[in-house]
Backbone as JSON Lines, residues from 0, in Angstrom:
{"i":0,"aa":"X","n":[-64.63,-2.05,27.62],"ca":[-64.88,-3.21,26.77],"c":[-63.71,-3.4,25.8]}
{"i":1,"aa":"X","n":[-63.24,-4.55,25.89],"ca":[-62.02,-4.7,25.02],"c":[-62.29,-4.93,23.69]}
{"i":2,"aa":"X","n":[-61.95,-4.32,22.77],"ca":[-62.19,-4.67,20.86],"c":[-61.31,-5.96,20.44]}
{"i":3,"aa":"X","n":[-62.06,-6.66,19.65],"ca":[-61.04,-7.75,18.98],"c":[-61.61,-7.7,17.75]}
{"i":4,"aa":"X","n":[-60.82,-8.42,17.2],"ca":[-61.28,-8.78,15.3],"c":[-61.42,-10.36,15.23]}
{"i":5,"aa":"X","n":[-62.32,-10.59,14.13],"ca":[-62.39,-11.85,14.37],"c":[-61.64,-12.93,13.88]}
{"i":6,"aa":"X","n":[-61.96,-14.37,14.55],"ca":[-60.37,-15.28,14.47],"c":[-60.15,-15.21,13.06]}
{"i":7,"aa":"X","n":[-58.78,-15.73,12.96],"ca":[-58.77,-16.3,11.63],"c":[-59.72,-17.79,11.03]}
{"i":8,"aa":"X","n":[-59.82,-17.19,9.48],"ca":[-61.44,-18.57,9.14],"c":[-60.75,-18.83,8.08]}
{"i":9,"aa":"X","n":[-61.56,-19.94,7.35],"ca":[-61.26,-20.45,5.93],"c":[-61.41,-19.3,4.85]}
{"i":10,"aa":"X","n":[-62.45,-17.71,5.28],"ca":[-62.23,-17.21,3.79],"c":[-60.89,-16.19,4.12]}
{"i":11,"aa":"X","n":[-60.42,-16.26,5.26],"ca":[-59.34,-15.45,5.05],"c":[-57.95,-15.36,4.0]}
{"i":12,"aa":"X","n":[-57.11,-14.73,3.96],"ca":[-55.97,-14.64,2.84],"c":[-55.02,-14.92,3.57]}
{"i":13,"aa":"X","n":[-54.01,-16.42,3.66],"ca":[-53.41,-16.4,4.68],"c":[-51.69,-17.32,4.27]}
{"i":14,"aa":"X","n":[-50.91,-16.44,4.6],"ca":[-49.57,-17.1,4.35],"c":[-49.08,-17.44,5.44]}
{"i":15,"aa":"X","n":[-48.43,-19.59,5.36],"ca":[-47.74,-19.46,6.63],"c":[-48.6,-20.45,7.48]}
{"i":16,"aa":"X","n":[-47.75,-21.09,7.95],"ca":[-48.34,-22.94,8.75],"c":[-49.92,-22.1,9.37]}
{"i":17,"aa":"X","n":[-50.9,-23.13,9.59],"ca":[-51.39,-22.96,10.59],"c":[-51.09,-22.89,12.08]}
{"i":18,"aa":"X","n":[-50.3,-23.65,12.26],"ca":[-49.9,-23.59,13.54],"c":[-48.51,-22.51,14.0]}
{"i":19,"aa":"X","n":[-48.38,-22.12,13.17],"ca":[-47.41,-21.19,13.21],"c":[-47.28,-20.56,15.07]}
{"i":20,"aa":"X","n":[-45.93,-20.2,15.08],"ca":[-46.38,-19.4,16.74],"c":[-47.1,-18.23,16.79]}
{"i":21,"aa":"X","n":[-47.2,-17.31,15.68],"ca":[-47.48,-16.14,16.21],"c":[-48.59,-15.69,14.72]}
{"i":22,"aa":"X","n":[-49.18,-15.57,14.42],"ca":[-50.11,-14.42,13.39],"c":[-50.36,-13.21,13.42]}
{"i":23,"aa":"X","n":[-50.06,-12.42,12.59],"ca":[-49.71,-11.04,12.08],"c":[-50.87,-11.01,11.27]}
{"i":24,"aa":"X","n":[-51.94,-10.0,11.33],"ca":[-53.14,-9.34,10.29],"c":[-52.66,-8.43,9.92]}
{"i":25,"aa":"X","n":[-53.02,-8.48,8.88],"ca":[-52.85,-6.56,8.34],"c":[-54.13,-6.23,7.62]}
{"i":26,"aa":"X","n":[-54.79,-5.17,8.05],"ca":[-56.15,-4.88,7.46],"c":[-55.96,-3.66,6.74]}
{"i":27,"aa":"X","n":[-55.88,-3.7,5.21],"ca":[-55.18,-2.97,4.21],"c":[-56.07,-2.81,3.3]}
{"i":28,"aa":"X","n":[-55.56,-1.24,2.5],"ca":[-55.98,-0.96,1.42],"c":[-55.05,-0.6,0.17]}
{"i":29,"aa":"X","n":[-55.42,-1.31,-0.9],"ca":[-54.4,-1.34,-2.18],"c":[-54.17,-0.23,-2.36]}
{"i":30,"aa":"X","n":[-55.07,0.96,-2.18],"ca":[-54.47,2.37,-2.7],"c":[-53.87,3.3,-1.87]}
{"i":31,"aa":"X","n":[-53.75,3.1,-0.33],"ca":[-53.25,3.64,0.17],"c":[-51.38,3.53,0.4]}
{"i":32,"aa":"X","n":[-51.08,5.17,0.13],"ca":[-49.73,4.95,0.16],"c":[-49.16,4.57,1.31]}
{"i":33,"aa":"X","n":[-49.69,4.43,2.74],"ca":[-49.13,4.09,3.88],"c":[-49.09,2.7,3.71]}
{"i":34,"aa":"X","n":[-50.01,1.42,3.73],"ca":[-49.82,0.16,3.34],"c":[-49.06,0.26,1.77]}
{"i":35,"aa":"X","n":[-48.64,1.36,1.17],"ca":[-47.7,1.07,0.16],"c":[-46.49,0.83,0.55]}
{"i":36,"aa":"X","n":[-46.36,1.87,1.77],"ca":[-44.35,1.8,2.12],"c":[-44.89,0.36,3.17]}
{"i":37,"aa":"X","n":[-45.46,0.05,3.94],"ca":[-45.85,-0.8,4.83],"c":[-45.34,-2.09,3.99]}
{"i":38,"aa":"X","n":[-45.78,-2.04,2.93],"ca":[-45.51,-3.59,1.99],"c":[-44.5,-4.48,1.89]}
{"i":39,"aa":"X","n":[-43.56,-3.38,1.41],"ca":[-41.98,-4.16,1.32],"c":[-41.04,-4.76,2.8]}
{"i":40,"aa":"X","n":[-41.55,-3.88,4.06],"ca":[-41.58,-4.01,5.37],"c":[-42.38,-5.32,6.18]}
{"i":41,"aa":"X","n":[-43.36,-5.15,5.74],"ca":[-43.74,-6.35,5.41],"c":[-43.41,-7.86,5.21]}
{"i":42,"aa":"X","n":[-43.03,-7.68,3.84],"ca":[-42.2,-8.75,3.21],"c":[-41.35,-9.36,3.56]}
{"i":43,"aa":"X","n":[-40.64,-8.18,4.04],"ca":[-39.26,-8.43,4.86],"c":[-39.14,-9.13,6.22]}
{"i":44,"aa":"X","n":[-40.36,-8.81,6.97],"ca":[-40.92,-9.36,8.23],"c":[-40.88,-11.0,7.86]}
{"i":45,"aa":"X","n":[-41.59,-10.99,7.29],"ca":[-42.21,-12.63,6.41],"c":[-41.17,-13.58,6.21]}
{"i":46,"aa":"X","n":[-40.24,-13.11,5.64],"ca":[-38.83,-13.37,5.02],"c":[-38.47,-14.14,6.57]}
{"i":47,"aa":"X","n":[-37.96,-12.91,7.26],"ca":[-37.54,-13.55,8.79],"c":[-37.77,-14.26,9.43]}
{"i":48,"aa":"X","n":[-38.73,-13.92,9.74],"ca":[-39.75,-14.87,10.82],"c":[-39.94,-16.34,10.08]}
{"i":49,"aa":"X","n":[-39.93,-16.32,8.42],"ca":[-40.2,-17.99,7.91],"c":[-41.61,-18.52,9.14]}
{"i":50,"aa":"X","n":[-41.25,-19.88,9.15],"ca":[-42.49,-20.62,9.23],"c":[-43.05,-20.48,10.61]}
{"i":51,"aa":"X","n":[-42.6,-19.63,11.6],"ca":[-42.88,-18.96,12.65],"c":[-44.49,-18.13,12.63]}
{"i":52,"aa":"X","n":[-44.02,-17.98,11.73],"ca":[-45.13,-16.44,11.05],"c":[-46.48,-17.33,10.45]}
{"i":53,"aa":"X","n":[-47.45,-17.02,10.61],"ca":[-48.79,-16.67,10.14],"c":[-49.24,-15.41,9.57]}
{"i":54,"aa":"X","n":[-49.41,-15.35,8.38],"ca":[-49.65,-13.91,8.19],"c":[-50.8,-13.72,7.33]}
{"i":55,"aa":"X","n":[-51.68,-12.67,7.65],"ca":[-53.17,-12.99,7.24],"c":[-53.44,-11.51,6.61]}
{"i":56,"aa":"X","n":[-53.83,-11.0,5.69],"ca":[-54.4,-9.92,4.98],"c":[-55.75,-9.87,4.64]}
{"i":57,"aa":"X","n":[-56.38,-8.81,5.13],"ca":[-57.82,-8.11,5.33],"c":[-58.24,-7.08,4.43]}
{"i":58,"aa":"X","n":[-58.99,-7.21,3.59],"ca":[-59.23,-5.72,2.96],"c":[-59.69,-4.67,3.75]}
{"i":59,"aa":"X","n":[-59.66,-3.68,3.93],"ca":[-60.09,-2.04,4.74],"c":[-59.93,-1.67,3.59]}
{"i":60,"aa":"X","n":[-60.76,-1.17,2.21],"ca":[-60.63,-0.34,1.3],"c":[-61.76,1.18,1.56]}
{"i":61,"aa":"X","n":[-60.58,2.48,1.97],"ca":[-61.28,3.81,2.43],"c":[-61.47,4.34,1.0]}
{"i":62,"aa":"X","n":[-62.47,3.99,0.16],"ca":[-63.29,4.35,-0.61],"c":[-63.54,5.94,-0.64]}
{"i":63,"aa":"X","n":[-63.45,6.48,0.64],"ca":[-63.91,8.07,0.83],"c":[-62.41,8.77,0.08]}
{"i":64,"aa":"X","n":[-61.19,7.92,0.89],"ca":[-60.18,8.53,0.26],"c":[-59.47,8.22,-0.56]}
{"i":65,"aa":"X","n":[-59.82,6.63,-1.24],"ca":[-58.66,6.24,-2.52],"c":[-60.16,6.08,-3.31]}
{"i":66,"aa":"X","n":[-60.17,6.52,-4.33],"ca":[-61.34,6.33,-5.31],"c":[-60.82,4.58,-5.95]}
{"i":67,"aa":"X","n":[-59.52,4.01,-5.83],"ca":[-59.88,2.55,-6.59],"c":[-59.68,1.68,-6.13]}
{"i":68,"aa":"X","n":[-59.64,2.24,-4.28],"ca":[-59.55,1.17,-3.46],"c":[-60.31,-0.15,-3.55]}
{"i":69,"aa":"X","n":[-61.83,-0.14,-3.71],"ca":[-62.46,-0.86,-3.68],"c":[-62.54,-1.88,-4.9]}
{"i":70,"aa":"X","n":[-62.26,-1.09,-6.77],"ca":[-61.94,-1.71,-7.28],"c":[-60.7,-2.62,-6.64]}
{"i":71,"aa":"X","n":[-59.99,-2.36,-6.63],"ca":[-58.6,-3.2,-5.95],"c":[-58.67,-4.21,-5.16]}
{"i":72,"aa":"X","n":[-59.82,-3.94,-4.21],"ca":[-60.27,-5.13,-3.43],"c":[-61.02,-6.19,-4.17]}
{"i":73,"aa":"X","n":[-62.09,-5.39,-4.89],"ca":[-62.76,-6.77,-6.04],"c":[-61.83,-7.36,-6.48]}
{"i":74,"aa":"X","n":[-60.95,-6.7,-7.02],"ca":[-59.55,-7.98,-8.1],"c":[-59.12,-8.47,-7.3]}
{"i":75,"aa":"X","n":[-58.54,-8.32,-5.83],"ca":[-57.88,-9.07,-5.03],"c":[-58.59,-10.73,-5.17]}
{"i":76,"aa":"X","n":[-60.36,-9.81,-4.46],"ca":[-60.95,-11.39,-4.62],"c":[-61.11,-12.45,-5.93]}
{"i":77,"aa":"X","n":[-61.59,-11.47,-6.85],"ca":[-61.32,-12.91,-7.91],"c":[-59.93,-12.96,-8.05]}
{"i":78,"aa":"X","n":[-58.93,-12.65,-8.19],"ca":[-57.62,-12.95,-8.26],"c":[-57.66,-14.62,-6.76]}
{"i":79,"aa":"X","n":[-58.4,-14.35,-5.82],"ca":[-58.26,-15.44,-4.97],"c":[-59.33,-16.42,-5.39]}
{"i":80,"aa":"X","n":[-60.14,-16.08,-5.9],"ca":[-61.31,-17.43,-6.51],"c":[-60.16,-18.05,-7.47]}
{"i":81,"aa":"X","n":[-59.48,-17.33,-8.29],"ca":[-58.7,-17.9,-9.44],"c":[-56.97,-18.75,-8.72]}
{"i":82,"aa":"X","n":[-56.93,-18.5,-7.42],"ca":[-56.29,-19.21,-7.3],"c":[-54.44,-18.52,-7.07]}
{"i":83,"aa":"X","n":[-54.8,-17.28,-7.62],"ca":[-53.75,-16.07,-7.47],"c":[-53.86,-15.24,-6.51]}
{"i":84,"aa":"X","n":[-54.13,-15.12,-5.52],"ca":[-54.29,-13.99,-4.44],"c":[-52.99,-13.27,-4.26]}
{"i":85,"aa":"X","n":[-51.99,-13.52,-3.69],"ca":[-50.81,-13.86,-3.33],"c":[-50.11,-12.95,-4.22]}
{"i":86,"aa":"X","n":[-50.28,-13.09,-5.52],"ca":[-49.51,-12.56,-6.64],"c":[-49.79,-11.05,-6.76]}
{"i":87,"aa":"X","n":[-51.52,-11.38,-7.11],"ca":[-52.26,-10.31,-7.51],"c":[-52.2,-8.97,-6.14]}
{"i":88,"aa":"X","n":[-51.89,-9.55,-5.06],"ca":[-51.49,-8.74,-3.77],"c":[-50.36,-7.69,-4.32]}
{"i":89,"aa":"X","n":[-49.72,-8.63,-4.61],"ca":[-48.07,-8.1,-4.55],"c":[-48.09,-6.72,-5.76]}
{"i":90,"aa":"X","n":[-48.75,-7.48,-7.3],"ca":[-48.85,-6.75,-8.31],"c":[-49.91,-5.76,-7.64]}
{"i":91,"aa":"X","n":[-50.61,-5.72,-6.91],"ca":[-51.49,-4.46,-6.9],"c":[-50.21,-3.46,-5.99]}
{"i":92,"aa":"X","n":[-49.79,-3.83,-4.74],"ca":[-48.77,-3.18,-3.95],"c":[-47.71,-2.72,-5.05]}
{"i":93,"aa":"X","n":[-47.64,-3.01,-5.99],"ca":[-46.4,-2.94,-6.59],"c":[-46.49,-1.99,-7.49]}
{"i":94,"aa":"X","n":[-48.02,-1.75,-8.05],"ca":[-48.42,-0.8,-8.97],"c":[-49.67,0.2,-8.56]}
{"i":95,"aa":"X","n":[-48.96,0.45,-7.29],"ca":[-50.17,1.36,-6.64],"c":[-50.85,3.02,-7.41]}
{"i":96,"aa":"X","n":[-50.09,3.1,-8.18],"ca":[-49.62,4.55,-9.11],"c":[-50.93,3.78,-10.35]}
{"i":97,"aa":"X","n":[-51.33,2.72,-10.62],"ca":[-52.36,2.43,-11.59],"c":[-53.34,1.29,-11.36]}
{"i":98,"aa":"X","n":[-53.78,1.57,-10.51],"ca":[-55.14,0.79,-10.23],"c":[-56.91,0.98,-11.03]}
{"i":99,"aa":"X","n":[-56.59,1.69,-11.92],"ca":[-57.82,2.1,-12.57],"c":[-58.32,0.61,-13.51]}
{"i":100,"aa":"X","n":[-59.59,0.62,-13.9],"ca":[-60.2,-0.42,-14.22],"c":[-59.56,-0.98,-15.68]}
{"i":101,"aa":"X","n":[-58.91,-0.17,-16.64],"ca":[-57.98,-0.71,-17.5],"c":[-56.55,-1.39,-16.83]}
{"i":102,"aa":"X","n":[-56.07,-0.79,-16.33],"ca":[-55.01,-1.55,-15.42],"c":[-55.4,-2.76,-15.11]}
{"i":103,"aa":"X","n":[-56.42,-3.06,-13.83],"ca":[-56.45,-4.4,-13.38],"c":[-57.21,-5.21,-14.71]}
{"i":104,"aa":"X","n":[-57.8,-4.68,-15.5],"ca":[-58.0,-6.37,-16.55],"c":[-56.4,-6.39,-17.31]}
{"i":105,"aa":"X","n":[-55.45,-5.68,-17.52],"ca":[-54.4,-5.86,-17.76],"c":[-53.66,-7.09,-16.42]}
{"i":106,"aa":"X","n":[-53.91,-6.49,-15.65],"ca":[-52.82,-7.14,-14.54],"c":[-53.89,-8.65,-14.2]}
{"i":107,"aa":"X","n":[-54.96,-8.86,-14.78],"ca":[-56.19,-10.25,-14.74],"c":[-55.44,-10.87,-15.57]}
{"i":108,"aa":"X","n":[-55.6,-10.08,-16.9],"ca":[-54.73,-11.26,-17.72],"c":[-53.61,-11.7,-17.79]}
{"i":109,"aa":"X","n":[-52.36,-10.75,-17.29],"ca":[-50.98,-11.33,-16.76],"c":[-51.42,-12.39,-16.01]}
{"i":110,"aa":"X","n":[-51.97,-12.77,-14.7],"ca":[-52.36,-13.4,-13.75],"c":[-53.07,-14.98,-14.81]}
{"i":111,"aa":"X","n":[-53.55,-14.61,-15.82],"ca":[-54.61,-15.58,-15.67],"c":[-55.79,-15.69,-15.27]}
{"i":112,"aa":"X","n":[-56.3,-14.56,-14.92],"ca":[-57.84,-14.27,-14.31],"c":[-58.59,-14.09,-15.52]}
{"i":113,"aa":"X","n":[-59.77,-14.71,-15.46],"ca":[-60.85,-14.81,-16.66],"c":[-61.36,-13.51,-16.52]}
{"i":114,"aa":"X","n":[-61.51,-13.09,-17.97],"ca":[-61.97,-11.57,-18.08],"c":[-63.83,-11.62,-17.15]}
{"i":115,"aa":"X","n":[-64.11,-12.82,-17.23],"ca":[-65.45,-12.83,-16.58],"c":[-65.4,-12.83,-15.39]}
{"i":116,"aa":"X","n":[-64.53,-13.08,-14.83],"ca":[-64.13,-13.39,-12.97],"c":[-64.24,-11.91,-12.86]}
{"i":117,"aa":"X","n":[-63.88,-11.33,-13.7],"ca":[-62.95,-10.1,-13.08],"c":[-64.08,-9.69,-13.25]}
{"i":118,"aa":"X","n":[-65.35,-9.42,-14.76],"ca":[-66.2,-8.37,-14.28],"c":[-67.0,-8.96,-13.85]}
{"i":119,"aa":"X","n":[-67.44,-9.86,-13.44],"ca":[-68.6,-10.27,-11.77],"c":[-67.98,-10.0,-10.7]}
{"i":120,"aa":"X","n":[-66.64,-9.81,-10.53],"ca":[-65.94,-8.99,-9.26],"c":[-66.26,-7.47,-9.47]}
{"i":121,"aa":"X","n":[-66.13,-7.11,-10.58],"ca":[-66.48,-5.82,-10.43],"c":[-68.0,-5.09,-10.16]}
{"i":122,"aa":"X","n":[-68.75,-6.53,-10.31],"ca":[-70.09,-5.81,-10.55],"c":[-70.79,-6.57,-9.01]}
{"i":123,"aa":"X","n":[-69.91,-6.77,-8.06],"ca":[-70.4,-7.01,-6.77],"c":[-70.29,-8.46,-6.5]}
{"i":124,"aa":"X","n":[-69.59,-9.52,-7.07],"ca":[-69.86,-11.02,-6.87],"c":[-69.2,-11.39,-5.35]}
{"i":125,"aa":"X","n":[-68.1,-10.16,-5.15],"ca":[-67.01,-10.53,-3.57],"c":[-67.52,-9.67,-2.74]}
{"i":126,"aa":"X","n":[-68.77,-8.6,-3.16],"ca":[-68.79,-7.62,-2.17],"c":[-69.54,-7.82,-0.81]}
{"i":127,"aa":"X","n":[-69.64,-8.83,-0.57],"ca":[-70.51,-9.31,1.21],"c":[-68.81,-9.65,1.56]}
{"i":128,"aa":"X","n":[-67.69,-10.6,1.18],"ca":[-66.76,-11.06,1.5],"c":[-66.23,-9.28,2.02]}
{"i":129,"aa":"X","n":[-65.78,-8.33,1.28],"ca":[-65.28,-7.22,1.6],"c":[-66.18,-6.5,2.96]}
{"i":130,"aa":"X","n":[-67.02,-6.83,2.96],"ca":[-68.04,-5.85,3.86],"c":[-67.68,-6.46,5.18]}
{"i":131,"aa":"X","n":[-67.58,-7.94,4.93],"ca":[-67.29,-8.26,6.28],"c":[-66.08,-7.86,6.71]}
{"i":132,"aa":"X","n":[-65.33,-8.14,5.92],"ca":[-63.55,-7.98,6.36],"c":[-63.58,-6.69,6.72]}
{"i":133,"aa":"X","n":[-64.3,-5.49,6.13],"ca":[-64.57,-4.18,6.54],"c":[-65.22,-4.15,8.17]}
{"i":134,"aa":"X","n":[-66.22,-4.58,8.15],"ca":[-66.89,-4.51,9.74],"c":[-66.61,-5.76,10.59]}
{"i":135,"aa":"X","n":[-65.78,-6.61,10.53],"ca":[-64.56,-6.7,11.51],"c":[-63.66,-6.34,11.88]}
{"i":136,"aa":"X","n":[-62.92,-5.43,10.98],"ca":[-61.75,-4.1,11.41],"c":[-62.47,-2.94,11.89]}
{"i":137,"aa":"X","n":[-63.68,-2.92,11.38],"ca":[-64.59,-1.52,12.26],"c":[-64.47,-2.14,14.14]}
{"i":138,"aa":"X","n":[-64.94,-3.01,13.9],"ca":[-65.49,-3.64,15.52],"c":[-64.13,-3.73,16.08]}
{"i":139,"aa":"X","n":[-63.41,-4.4,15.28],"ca":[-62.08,-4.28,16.25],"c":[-60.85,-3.03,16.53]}
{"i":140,"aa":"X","n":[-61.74,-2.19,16.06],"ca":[-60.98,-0.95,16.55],"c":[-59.92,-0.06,14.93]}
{"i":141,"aa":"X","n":[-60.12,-1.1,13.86],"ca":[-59.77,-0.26,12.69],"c":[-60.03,0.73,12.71]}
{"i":142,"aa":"X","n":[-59.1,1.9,12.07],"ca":[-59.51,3.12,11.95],"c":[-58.96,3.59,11.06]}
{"i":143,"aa":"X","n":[-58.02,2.86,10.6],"ca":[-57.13,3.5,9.28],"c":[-56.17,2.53,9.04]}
{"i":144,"aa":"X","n":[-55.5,2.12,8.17],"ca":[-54.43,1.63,7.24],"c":[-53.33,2.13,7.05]}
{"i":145,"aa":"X","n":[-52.29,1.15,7.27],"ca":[-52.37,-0.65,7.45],"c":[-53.0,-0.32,9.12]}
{"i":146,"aa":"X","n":[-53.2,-1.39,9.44],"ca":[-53.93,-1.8,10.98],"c":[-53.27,-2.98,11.19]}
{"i":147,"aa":"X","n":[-52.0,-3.08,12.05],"ca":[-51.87,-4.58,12.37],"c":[-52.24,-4.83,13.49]}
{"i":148,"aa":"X","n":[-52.68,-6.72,13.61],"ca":[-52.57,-6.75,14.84],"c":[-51.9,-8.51,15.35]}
{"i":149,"aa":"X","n":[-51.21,-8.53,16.57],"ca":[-50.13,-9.49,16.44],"c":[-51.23,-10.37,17.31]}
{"i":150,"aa":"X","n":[-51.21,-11.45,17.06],"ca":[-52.29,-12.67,17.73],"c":[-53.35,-11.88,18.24]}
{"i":151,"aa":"X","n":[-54.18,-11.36,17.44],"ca":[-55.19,-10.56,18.12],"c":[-55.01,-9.32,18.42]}
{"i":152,"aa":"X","n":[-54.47,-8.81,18.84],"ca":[-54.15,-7.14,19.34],"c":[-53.31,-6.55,19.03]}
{"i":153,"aa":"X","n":[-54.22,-5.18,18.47],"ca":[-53.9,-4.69,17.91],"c":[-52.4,-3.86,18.14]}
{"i":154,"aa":"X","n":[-51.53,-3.32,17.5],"ca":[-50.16,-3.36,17.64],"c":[-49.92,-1.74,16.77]}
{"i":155,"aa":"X","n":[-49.54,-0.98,17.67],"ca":[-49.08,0.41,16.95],"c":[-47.86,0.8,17.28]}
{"i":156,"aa":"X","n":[-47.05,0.22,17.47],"ca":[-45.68,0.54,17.46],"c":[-45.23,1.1,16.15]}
{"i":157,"aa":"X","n":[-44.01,1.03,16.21],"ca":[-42.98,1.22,15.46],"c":[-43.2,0.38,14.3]}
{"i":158,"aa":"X","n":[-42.94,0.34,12.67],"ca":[-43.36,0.17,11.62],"c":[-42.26,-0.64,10.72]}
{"i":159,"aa":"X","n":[-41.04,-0.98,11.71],"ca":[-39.52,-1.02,10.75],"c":[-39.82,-2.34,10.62]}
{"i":160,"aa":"X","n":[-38.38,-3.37,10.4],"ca":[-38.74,-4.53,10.17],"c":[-38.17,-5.38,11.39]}
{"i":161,"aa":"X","n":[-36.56,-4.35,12.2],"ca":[-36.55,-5.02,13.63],"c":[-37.46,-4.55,14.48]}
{"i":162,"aa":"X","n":[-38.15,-3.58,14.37],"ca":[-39.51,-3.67,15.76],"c":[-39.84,-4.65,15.75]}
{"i":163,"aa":"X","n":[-40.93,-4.94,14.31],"ca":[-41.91,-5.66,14.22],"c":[-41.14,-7.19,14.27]}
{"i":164,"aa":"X","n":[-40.36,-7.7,14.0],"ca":[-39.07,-8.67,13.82],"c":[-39.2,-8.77,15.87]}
{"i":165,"aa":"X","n":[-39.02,-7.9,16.11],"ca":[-38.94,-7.67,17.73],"c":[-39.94,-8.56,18.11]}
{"i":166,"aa":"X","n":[-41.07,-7.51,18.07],"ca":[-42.14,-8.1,19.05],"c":[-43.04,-9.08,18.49]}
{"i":167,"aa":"X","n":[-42.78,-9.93,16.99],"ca":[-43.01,-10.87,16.59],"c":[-42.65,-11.96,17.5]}
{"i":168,"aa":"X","n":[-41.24,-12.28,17.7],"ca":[-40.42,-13.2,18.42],"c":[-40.81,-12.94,19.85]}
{"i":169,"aa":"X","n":[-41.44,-12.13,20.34],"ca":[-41.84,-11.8,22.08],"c":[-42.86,-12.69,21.88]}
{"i":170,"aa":"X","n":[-44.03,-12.36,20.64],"ca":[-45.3,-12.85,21.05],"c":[-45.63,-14.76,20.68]}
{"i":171,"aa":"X","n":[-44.53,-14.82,19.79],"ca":[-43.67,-16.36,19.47],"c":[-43.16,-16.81,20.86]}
{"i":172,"aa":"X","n":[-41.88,-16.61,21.68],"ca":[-41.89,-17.05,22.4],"c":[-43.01,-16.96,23.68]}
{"i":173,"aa":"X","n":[-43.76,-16.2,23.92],"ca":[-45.15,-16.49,24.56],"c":[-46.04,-17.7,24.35]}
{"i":174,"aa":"X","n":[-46.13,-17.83,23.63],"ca":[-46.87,-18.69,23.11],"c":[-46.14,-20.29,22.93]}
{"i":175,"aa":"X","n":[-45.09,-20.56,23.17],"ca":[-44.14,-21.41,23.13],"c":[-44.55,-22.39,24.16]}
């Protein structure tokens, strides 16, 4: 039986045309240091590829092993009710070394996030949104972080920025 994750929807987090040729997921957790080095690699991907690229981010927060993963994921979401997702991504990737609950109302109010957004995020207002994004990376074969997967499938290669630069442009011109 083949695993998939499900399509991309309106509550997803998503940079990059719709019609783009190719979409890149990454089903991530803010506290993990592997989607930490993954990030800037990332970026760099993004950079390249320009309007080619679709690129969509999933929370997977392993709660068992980052204790503020999950905080991290709540701020993500109100950071995206407020209209900052994008930013608040980057600032969480960027300050993975302080994710504790003084930190993110610090990094709310840089942003602009209402101190109230933030604690109804904290006190469960995004947590069905996370659960799902969680048990669609379960079903589709998530198992750990980052998890990409290139138009659907899932992709474990090589991690650099010409692999992924590589077989971006394979699965672009496919689709052509």
């Amino acid at each position: 039986m083949t695993r998939s994750i499900p399509p991309v929807g309106a509550d997803d987090h998503i940079l990059g045309p719709d019609d783009a040729a190719v979409t890149l997921v990454e089903y991530g957790d803010y506290e993990c240091p592997y989607c930490g080095e993954a990030y800037p690699v990332l970026k760099a991907v993004q950079q390249a590829m320009g309007r080619q690229l679709r690129f969509v981010f999933r929370n997977f927060p392993l709660v068992d092993a980052h204790p503020h993963a999950r905080r991290a994921a709540q701020f993500a979401e109100a950071a995206s009710q407020a209209g900052v997702f994008w930013a608040a991504h980057d600032m969480l990737f960027e300050n993975q070394d302080a994710l504790d609950d003084e930190s993110l109302l610090v990094y709310g109010e840089r942003l602009g996030i209402g101190r109230a957004l933030l604690l109804a995020a904290f006190e469960g207002r995004y947590d069905d949104k996370l659960r799902h994004d969680f048990i669609g990376g379960v079903r589709g074969g998530v198992n750990g972080t980052p998890c990409l997967f290139v138009d659907g499938v899932r992709y474990d290669g090589p991690r650099d920025i010409d692999a992924l630069v590589d077989i971006l442009r394979q699965a672009a011109r496919r689709s052509a």
